[in-house]
C-alpha positions as CSV (number, residue, x, y, z in Angstrom):
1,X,0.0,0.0,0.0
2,X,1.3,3.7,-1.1
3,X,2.1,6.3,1.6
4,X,-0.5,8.1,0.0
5,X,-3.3,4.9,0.7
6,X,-2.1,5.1,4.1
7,X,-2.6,8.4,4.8
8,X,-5.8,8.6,3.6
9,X,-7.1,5.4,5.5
10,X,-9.7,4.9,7.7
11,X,-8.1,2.9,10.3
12,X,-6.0,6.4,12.0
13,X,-6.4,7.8,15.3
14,X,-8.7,10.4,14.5
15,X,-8.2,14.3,16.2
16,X,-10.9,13.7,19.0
17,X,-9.2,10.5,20.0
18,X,-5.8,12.9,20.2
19,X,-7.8,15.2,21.9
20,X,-9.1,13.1,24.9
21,X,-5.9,10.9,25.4
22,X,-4.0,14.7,25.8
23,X,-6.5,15.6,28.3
24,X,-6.6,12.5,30.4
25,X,-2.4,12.4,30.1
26,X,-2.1,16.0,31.1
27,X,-5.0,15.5,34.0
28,X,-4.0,11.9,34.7
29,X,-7.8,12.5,35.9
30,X,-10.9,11.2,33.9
31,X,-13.2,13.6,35.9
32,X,-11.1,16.3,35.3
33,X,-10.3,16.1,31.7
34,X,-14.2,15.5,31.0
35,X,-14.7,18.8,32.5
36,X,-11.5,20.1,30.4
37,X,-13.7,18.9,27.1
38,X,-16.9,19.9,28.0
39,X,-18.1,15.7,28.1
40,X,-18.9,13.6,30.6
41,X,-16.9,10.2,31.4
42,X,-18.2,7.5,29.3
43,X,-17.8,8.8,25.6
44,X,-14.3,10.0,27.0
45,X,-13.6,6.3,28.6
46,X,-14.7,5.2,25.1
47,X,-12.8,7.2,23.1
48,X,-9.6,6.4,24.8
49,X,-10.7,2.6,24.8
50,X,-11.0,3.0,20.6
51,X,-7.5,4.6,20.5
52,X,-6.3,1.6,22.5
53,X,-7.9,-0.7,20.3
54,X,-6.4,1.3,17.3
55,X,-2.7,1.4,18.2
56,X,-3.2,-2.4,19.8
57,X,-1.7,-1.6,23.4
58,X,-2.6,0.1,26.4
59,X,-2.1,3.7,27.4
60,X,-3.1,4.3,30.7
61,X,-3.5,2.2,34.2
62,X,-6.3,3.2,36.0
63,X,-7.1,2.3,39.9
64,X,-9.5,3.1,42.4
65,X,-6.7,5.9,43.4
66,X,-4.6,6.8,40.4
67,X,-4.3,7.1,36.6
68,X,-0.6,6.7,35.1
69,X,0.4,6.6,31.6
70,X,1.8,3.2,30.4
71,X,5.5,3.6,28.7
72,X,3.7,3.4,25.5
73,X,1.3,6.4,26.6
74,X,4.3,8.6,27.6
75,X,5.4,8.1,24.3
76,X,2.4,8.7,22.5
77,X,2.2,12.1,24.5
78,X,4.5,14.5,22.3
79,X,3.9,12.7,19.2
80,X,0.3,13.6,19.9
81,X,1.0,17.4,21.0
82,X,3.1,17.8,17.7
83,X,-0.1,16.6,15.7
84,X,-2.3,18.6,17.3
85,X,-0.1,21.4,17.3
86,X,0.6,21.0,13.7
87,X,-3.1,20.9,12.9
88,X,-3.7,24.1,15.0
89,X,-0.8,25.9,13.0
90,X,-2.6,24.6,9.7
91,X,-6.1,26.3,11.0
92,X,-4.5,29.5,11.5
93,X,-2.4,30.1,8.4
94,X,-5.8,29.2,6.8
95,X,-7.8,31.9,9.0
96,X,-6.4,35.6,9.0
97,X,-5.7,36.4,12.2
98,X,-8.0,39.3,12.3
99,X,-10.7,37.0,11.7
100,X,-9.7,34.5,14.6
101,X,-12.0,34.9,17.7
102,X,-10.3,33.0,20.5
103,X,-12.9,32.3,22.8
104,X,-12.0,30.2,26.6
105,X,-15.0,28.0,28.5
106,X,-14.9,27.6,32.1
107,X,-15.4,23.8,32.2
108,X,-18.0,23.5,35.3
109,X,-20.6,23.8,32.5
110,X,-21.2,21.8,29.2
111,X,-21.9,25.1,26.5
112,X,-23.4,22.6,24.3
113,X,-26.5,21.7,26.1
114,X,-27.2,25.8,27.0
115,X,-29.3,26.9,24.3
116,X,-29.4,29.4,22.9
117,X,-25.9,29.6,24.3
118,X,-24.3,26.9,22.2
119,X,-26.3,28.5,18.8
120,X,-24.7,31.9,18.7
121,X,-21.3,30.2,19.6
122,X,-21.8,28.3,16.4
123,X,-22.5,32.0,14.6
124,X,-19.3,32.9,16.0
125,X,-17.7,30.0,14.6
126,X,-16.3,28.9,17.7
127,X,-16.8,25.2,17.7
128,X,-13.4,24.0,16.9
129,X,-12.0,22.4,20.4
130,X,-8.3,23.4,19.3
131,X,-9.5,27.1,19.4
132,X,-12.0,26.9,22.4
133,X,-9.9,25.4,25.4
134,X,-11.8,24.3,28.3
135,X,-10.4,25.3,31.7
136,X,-11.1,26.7,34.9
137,X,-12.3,30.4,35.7
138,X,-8.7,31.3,37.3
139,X,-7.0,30.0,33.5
140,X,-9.3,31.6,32.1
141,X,-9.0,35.1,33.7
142,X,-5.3,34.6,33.5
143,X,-5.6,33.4,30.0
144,X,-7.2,36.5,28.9
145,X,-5.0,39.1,31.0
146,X,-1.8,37.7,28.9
147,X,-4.0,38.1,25.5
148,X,-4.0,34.5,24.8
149,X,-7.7,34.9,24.8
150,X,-9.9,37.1,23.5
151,X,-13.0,36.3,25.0
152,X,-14.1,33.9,28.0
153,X,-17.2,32.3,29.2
154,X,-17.0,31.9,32.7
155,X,-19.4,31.4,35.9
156,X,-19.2,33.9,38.8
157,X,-18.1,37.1,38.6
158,X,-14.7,38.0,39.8
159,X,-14.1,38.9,43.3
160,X,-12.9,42.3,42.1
161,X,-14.4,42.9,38.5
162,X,-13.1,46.0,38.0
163,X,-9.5,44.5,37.8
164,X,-8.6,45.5,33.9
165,X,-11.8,42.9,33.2
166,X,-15.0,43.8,31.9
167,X,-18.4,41.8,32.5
168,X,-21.5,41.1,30.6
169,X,-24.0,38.4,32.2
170,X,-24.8,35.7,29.6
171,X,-27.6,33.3,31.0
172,X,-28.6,31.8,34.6
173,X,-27.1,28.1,34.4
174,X,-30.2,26.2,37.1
175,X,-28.5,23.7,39.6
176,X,-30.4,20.3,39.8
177,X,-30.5,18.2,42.6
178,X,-28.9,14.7,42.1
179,X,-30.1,12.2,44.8
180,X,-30.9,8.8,45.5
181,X,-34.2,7.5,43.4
182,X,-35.6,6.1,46.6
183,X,-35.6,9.0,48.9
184,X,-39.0,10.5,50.0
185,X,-38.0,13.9,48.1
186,X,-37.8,12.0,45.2
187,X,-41.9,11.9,44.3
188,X,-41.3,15.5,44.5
189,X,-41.3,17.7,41.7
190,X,-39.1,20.1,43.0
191,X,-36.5,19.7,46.0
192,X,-36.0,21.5,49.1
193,X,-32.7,21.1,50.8
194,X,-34.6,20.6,54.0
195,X,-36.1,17.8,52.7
196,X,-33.2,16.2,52.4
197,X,-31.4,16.6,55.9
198,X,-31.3,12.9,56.6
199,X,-28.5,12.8,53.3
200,X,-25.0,14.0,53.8
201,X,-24.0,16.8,50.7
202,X,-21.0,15.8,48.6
203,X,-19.5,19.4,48.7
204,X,-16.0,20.9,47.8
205,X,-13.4,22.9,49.6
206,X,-13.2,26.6,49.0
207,X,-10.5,27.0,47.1
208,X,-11.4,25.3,44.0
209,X,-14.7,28.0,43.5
210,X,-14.7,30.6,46.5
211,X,-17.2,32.8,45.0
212,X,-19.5,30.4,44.3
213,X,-18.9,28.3,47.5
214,X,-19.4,31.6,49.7
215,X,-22.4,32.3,48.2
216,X,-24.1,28.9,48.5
217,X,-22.9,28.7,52.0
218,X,-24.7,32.2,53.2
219,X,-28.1,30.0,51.6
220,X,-27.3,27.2,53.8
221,X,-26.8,29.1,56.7
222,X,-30.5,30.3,57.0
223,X,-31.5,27.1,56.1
224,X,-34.1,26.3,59.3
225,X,-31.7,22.6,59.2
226,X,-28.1,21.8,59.3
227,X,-26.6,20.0,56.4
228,X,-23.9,17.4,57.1
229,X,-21.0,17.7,54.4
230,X,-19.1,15.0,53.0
231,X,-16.4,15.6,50.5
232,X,-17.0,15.3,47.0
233,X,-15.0,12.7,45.1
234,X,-12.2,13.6,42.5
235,X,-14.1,11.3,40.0
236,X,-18.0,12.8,38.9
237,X,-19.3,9.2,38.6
238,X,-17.7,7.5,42.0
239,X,-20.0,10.5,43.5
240,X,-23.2,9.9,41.3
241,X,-22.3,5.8,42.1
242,X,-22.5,7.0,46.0
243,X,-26.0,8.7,45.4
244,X,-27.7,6.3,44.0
245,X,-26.6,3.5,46.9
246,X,-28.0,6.5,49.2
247,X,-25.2,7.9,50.7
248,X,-25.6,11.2,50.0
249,X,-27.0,13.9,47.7
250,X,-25.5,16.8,45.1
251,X,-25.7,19.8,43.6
252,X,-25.3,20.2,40.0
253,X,-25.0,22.6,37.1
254,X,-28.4,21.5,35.1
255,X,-26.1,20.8,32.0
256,X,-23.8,18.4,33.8
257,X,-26.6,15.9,34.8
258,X,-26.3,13.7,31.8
259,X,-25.0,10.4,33.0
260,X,-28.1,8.3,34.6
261,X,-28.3,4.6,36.4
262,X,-30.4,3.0,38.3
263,X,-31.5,4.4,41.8
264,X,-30.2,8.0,41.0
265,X,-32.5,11.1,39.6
266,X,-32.3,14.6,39.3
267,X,-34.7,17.0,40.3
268,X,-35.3,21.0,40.5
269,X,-35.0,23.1,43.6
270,X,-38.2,24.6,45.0
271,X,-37.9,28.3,43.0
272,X,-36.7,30.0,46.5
273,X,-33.9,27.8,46.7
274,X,-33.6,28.2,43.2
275,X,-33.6,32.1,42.9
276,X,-30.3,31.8,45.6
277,X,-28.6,28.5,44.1
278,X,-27.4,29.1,40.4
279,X,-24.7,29.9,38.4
280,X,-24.3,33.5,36.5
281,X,-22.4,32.7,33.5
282,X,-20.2,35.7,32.3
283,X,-18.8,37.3,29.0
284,X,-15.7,38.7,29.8
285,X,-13.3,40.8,27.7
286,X,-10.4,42.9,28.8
287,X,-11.1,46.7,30.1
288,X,-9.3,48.0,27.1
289,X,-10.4,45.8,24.6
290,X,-10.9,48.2,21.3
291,X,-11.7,45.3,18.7
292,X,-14.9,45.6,16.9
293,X,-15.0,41.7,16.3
294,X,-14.7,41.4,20.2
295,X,-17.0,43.9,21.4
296,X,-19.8,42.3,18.4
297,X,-19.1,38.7,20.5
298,X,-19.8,40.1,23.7
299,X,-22.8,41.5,22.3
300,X,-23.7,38.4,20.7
301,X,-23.6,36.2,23.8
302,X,-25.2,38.0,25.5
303,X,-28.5,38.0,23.7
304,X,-31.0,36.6,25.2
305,X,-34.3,34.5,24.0
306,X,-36.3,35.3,27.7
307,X,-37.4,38.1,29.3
308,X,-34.2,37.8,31.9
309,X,-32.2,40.9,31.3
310,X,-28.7,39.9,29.9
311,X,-26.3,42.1,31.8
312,X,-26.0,43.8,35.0
């Protein structure tokens, strides 16, 4: 077979594959580099598990408490980078740079199940994972201050937002309850928190979301119960596994509750709880950002199909 048959075949890794087994190598955390990709676990377990297949050996050990590469995933990793890399190069000689819209997610939300959301991304022509990174609000920001983004979606608004940053609310992202099928507050159509006091909440530290931890805590605090806190595993479906054997109960961004099994549902908060438990996603663009092509993104985005006003 010619070089040219070969490179034309079916049976190659394909850029997604590249794009997952990057993640998971430079997480060495499946929870993690879902959230990197904007996916949950299992189409990123199966991807990996058809590049496996595909290069006929393994690249990653996974435990109950660690993922390493195997020798053959280490060496995979720059090969794959340099692919990747060379792709990305590709797309940009292609697109003049004044064109380009570099746009950064925050990665505790999944952009394509947010409609309208994910609709004027695709007008902006912002689809292309290479372009869009997936990262955390704090990557994001920083990202953006050293120009290496022009534009950011992220939940929260910073601490101090008059920093060199400026904001432009997008949506109101609804947080779902995700608890045991069998629980009383189950038959309910919508979820108080006291309701589920018996249930220990799989919560994180502080540090990883301090804005939005601060401001679910002041709602717990005038809750007329005390919630019990447990902390919330590294891995998104150990936790939802834990729920649904009843021993304990989440909160969840509305377009993260995707992966179902037996014994676990979702439901909505009662609309008090609601109006205090959410996430405000953000547009955010530097302070001194000039560019017309920017400014018309921001706009974009922040368009809105309800009668919530966009911006604040």
């Amino acid at each position: 077979m010619s070089t040219t048959a070969d490179l034309i075949s079916h049976h190659l890794p394909s850029v997604r594959q590249l794009q997952c087994f990057l993640a998971v190598a430079h997480e060495l955390n499946f929870r993690r580099a879902a959230d990197r990709l904007s996916m949950t676990q299992p189409p990123l377990t199966r991807q990996i598990q058809s590049l496996e297949e595909l290069l006929g050996q393994p690249l990653f050990v996974r435990s109950t408490h660690a993922v390493t590469l195997t020798d053959s995933g280490q060496a995979l990793v720059a090969k794959a980078e340099s692919i990747l890399s060379a792709l990305s190069a590709l797309k940009q000689e292609a697109q003049p740079s004044e064109t380009r819209l570099r746009i950064g997610l925050t990665r505790t939300l999944n952009f394509e199940l947010i409609a309208p959301l994910c609709q004027q991304l695709t007008r902006l022509k912002a689809r292309d994972e290479i372009e869009m990174p997936s990262l955390t609000s704090a990557q994001l920001l920083q990202s953006l201050a050293k120009q290496s983004l022009d534009l950011i979606l992220t939940g929260e608004k910073g601490a101090e937002p008059q920093n060199g940053f400026r904001y432009q609310r997008v949506c109101r992202e609804p947080l779902l309850v995700a608890l045991p099928s069998h629980h009383p507050a189950a038959r309910q159509r919508q979820v108080s928190l006291e309701a589920l006091a018996d249930l220990p909440l799989f919560w994180f530290a502080r540090s990883a979301n301090p804005l939005f931890y601060d401001k679910c805590e002041r709602y717990f605090t005038r809750l007329s119960v005390a919630l019990k806190r447990v902390k919330e595993p590294e891995d998104s479906l150990l936790m939802l596994s834990h729920i649904a054997r009843g021993k304990g109960f989440a909160l969840m961004p509305r377009s993260k509750c995707t992966f179902t099994q037996p014994d676990l549902c979702y439901r909505p908060l009662t609309p008090q709880a609601a109006q205090q438990l959410h996430i405000d996603v953000y547009a955010v663009i530097r302070g001194d950002e000039q560019r017309q092509r920017v400014l018309a993104a921001q706009r974009l985005l922040c368009q809105q199909t309800s009668d919530e006003p966009a911006s604040e």
